[in-house]
Steps between C-alpha positions, in 0.01 A plus 500: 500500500753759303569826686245552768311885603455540862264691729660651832220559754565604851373862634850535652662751269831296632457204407353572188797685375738224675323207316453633196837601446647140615203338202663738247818355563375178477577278159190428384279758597419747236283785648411583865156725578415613866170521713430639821223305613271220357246739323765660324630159408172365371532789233828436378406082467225616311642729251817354459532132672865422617626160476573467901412724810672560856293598785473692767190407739455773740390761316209778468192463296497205367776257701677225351243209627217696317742524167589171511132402535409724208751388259554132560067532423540751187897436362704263689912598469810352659476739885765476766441638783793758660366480870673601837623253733255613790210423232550109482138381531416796233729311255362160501164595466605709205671101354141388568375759301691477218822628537771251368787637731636724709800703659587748788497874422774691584449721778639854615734718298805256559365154440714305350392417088729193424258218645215723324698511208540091450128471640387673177720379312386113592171589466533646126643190438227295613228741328689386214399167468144521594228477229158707481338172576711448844389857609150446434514128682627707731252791535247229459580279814507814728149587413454135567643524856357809600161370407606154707466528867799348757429174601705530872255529782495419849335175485772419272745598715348336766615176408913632505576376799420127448612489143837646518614277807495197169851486334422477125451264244662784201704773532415734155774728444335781256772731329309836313701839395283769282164432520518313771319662821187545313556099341534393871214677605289345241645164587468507891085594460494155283685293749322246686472505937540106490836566266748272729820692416748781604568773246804692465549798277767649354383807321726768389481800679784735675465527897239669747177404268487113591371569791206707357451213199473227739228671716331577178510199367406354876149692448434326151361181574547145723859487550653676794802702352809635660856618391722235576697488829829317550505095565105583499374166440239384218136463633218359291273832368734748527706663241861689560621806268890548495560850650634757215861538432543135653468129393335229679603116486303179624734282760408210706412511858419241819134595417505518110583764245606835635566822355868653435555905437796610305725759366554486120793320436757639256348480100140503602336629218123508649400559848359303643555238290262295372806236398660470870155455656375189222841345551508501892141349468631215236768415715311503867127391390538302137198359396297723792590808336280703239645793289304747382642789252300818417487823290855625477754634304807289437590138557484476924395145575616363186794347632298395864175285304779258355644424827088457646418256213818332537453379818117430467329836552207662288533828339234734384546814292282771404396496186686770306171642379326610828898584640531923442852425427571122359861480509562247804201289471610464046876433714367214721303353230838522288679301762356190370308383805199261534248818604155678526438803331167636640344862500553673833139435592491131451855472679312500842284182407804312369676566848195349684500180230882477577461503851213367579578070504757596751273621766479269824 
């Protein structure tokens, strides 16, 4: 994309000035046009379509869920959602719907603008690699998970108690940046109840909406899902996000793998990161240990999949053209590595194949 036209909706008067003017500023950005709510905003996509939109969701009329609904059906665009922190189940639902990212409003007179500032300004970036294919994908997979109902249920969750007591035969470590709550969504209602394997995830995401994700993504479908707890250890059929602004490592216990939260060290470029957790599961699980890397910009997990298939592990990758943003799975399949490059929705049934042989 050259220099991209943006669409400021939110009905706080606020943050519509505040955002705009930080866009404007912005290399890259070209033109900013405001709405006050999601009617409004329909107009101005029709009659003059911008090349990216943020959003606010609460808002009269016509709210952002109803927008998003509309124009992901009649003229999907790049939309990131500009959402308050209180308003963390709001956001992911917005993901599901189509959104391909999001960031914390600033709120009150006096809220600080510098982490808004490089918020927007990571996000233009990212808008900036995306093609009018990867939106639609994108536009057309949340249509396909609205329309697809959660596969979680209490007879499922029934059988928890008995199946977590088994220490697993895997461990998949699944690293995902942009893109990537919606691509795990997807992926979690297409894994299998008899998968024998932990899951650990390290998707990037700043602090206090982990929590939310995993209970979200605990909701989807067989796997029970939790944000990871210190020294936690690994039990077969559940999966483990790495809490925001942290990173999570595997280590070895009396009773098999457990589960090691971190500061960023010094240097760390991505957080969490994808690379620390596929290392720590090369050098504690070898051959037991499948790496998974999703939608995301950059080259997270590039470094990690060459330590996993050194020592005997099997990595799958998304395949760049279901991933909204391609740049880490095209990165791991750069790194040389023996690997399978699947579309999200067939990533589930190659987890079951992999795991499978190993079940007692």
């Amino acid at each position: 994309m050259g220099d991209l036209r943006a669409l400021v909706v939110d009905d706080s008067s606020l943050n519509r000035r505040t955002i705009a003017a930080i866009l404007r500023e912005i290399p890259g950005v070209s033109s900013v046009d405001v709405a006050n709510d999601g009617a409004e905003a329909l107009r101005a996509v029709e009659s003059n379509p911008p090349d990216f939109i943020t959003l606010d969701l609460e808002m009269p009329r016509l709210d952002g869920f109803d927008f998003l609904q509309l124009l992901m059906d009649r003229n999907p665009l790049p939309v990131v959602v500009v959402s308050g922190l209180s308003a963390k189940e709001n956001i992911f639902r917005a993901l599901e719907l189509g959104a391909i990212d999001f960031l914390a409003k600033p709120e009150g007179e006096d809220a600080p603008l510098e982490s808004l500032r490089r918020q927007l300004v990571e996000k233009v970036r990212v808008i900036q690699q995306l093609s009018p294919l990867s939106v639609r994908r994108t536009a057309l997979g949340a249509l396909a998970l609205d329309a697809e109902p959660g596969l979680g249920t209490s007879a499922n969750r029934g059988r928890e108690a008995s199946v977590m007591k088994r220490v697993p035969s895997k461990v998949i470590v699944i690293g995902a940046s942009t893109g990537g709550p919606k691509a795990l969504v997807t992926l979690f209602r297409h894994l299998h109840e008899e998968i024998d394997a932990a899951l650990v995830i390290a998707q990037h995401m700043p602090p206090r909406f982990t929590t939310t994700f995993a209970s979200r993504l605990d909701r989807t479908g067989v796997i029970h899902v939790s944000e990871a707890r210190q020294y936690e250890r690994l039990a077969r059929g559940h999966a483990y996000v790495c809490p925001g602004g942290r990173c999570i490592e595997i280590v070895p216990s009396d009773r098999g793998p457990a589960l090691r939260v971190v500061a960023p060290g010094p240097g760390t470029h991505y957080v969490p990161s994808v690379n620390q957790l596929f290392q720590s599961a090369a050098r504690v699980l070898g051959e037991n240990a499948i790496a998974v890397v999703l939608t995301g910009m950059g080259d997270d997990g590039a470094a990690g999949v060459r330590q996993v298939a050194n020592r005997g592990g099997a990595v799958l990758v998304e395949a760049p053209e279901t991933a909204v943003v391609s740049g880490m799975p095209l990165a791991a399949q750069r790194s040389g590595v023996r690997h399978h490059s699947l579309g999200i929705w067939a990533l589930g049934d190659m987890l079951a194949e992999l795991t499978r042989s190993t079940k007692g």
